[in-house]
N, C-alpha and C positions, 0 to 999 in steps of 0.2 A: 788900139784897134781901128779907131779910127782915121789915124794917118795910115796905116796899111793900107786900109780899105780907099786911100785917097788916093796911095801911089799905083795901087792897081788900077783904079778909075783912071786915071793920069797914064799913064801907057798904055788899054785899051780905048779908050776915049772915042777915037775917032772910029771904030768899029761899031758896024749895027749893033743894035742891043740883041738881038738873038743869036746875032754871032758869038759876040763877045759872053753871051749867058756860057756857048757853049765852049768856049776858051776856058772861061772860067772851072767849067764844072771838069775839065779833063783835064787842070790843073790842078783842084783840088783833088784827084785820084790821085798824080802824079805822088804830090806832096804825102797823102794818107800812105799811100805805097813806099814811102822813100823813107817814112818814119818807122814804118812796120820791118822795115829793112835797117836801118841802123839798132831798133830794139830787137832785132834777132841775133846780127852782128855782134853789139855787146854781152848777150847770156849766153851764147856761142862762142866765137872767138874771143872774147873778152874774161868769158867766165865770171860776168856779174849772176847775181840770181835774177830771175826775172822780177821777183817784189822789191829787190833791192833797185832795179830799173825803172818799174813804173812808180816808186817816190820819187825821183829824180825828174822823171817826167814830169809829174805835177809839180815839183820845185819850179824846174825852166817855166813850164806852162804859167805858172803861177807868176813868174817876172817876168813873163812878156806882159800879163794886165796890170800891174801892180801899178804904174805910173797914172793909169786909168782912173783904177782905184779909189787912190791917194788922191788925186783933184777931182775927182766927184765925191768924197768922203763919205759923206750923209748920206747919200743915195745909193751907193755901193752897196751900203749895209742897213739897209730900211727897207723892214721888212715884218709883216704880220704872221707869217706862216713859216715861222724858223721849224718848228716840225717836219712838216712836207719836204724841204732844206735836206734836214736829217735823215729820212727814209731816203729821199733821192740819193744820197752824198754816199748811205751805208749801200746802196742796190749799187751804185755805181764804183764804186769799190772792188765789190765781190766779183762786180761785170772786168772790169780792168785785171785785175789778180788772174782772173782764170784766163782771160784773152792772153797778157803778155806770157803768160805760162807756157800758154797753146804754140806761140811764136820761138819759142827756145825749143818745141821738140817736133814740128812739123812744117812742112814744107807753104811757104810765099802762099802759093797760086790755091791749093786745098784751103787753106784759110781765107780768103777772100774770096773763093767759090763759096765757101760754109756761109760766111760772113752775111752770103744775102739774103740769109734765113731772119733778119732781125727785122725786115718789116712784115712778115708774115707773122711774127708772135707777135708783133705790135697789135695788127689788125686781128687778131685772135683774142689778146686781153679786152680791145676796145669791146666786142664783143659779148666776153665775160663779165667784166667791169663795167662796162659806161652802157653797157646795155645797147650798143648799137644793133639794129636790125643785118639784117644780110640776106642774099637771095644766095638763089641754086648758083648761077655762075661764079660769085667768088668764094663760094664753097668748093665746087670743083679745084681753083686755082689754086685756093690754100692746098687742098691735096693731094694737087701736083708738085707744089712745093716742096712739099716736104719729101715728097716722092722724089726729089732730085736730092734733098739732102741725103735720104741713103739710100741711092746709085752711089754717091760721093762714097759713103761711110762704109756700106754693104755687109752690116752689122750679118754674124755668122757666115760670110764665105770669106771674110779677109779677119787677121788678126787686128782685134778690136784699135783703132788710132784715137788712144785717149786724147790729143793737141784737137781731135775735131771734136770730138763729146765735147771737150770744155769750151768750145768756140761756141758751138751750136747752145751751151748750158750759158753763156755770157751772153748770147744772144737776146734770150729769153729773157735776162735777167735787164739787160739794156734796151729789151721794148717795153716795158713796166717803169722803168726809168722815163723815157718817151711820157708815156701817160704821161705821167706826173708833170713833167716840164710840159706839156698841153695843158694843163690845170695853172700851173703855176703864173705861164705868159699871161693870164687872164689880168692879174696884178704887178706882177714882178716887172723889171727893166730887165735886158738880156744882163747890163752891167751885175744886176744885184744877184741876176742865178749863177753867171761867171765865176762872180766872188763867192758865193755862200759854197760851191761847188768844190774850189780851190780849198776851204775854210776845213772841207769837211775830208777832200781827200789827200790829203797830203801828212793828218795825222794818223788819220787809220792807217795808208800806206808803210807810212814810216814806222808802226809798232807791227805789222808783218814782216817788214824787212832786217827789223831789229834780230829775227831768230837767224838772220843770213846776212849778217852783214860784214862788208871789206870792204873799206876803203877804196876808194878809185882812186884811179891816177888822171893825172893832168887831161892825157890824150881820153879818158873814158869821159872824165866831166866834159871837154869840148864834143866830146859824141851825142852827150846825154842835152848838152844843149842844141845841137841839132836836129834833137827830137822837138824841139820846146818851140823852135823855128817852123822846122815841117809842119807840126802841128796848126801853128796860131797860123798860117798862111793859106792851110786847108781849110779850115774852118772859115775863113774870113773869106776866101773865094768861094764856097760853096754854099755862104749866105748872100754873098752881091748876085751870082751866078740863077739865085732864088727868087730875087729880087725883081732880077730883068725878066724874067719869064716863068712859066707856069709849072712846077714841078713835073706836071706829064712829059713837057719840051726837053728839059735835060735829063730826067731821072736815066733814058736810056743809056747815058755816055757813062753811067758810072759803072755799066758792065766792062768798061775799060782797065778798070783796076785791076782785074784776073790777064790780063794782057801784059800790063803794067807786073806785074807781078809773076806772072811767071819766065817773061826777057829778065827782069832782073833779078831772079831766083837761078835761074840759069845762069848767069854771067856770074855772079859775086859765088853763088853756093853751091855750084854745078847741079841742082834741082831739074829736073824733068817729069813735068805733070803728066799725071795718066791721063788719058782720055777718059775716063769714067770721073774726072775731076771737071773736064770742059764740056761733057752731056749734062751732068749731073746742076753745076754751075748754069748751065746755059737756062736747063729749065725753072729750076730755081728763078733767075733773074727774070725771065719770061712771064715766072705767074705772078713775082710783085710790080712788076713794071704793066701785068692788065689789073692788076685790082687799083693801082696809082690811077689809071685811065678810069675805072670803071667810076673809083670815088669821087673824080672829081668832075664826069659829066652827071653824077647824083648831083652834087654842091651844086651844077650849074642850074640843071633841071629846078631844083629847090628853090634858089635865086630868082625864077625868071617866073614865079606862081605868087 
């Protein structure tokens, strides 16, 4: 991860750091988009199952850190809260299953408009759980929110799209997830949540996929490693991209995905989003990108007493 994370410093280099934050962060959609596209490709065209996809994914995933791993050994796997490990690993499981599902029977651009429902149950559990306070304004926001996830959905005037219920349901279940890896960074190394993550999803996956499983061929295993690629290069540019500037600075560019997503929904899968996909999406992303604002001029307010 960390030569990645070198080579991209190394060809953005000479660029402002808020430039380059926002290079980064609309790369990392690129990347998130291009992976959701090849795992639709293979349970689509390919005719994998979608659980039979996402072990695979966690396989690659799992060999892009592995060399990591392996020379940090002890600290990989040095850890007081293998528990917490396990809830996270089983929530993010059930989040993966139902998302790659989602992506075998609905359209790029609806799924990545749904998709930006996961900081709104975020900021919902913290809420619940962690006990955070909240005022009237991102009360409202959260119930705009959702108020755009069904314009999206429009549960009773359209025939029900189960790919977004389970999107919107892996949502929920990947902000709970969230929590926990807030709790966890308090101790943990990113290396040692990587690994205990990998630890935990790649056997669960693989006894889901065991009820559906075929064999791949050559060309689907080089596919399934181009998930394993997209992935670890998302990720790693969307923590450098974190890095160089303030999550309110980039969070906006990731409304880019639904862009991203539906040109290439359209070109690879002839998909054409409805408009009640790009209102529904827009407001969505509108009310987490003002509670992202709102939270962190509290942080700052907090900070400065």
């Amino acid at each position: 991860m960390k030569s990645l994370s070198a080579a991209i410093d190394g060809t953005l280099g000479r660029l402002p750091p808020h430039i380059r934050a926002v290079v980064l962060m609309l790369l990392a959609t690129l990347c998130f988009t291009l992976m959701h596209t090849v795992i639709r490709y293979v349970a689509t065209e390919g005719q994998m199952h979608p659980f039979e996809v996402a072990f695979f994914r966690n396989v690659f995933g799992f060999l892009a850190v592995l060399p990591f791993a392996l020379r940090h050994r002890a600290a990989a796997f040095r850890t007081k809260r293998l528990k917490l490990h396990a809830l996270r690993g089983t929530m993010q499981v059930f989040a993966m299953l139902m998302f790659f599902y989602a992506l075998s029977v609905t359209p790029l651009a609806k799924i990545s408009a749904v998709s930006f429902t996961a900081p709104l149950f975020a900021t919902l559990g913290a809420i619940i759980f962690l006990g955070e306070r909240i005022r009237a304004r991102r009360i409202i926001a959260l119930i705009l929110g959702f108020t755009g996830a069904m314009i999206i959905i429009r549960p009773g005037l359209i025939e029900l799209d189960m790919g977004a219920m389970l999107v919107m349901t892996s949502s929920s279940i990947w902000a709970c997830a969230i929590l926990i890896i807030k709790a966890l960074v308090r101790t943990e190394s990113s290396l040692t949540i990587t690994t205990y993550q990998n630890v935990f999803l790649i056997p669960f996956t693989l006894v889901a996929a065991l009820f559906f499983w075929t064999w791949p061929s050559w060309q689907m295993l080089g596919l399934f490693a181009l998930t394993g690629m997209f992935g670890s290069i998302a990720h790693v540019a969307m923590a450098e991209a974190l890095k160089l500037a303030e999550a309110t600075a980039v969070l906006p560019y990731d409304f880019v995905r639904l862009i991203w997503a539906s040109g290439i929904g359209f070109v690879i899968f002839g998909e054409i989003p409805e408009i009640w996909t790009w209102v529904g999406g827009g407001i969505i992303f509108a009310s987490t990108t003002y509670i992202a604002f709102r939270e962190a001029r509290l942080k700052r307010t907090q900070a400065s007493r």
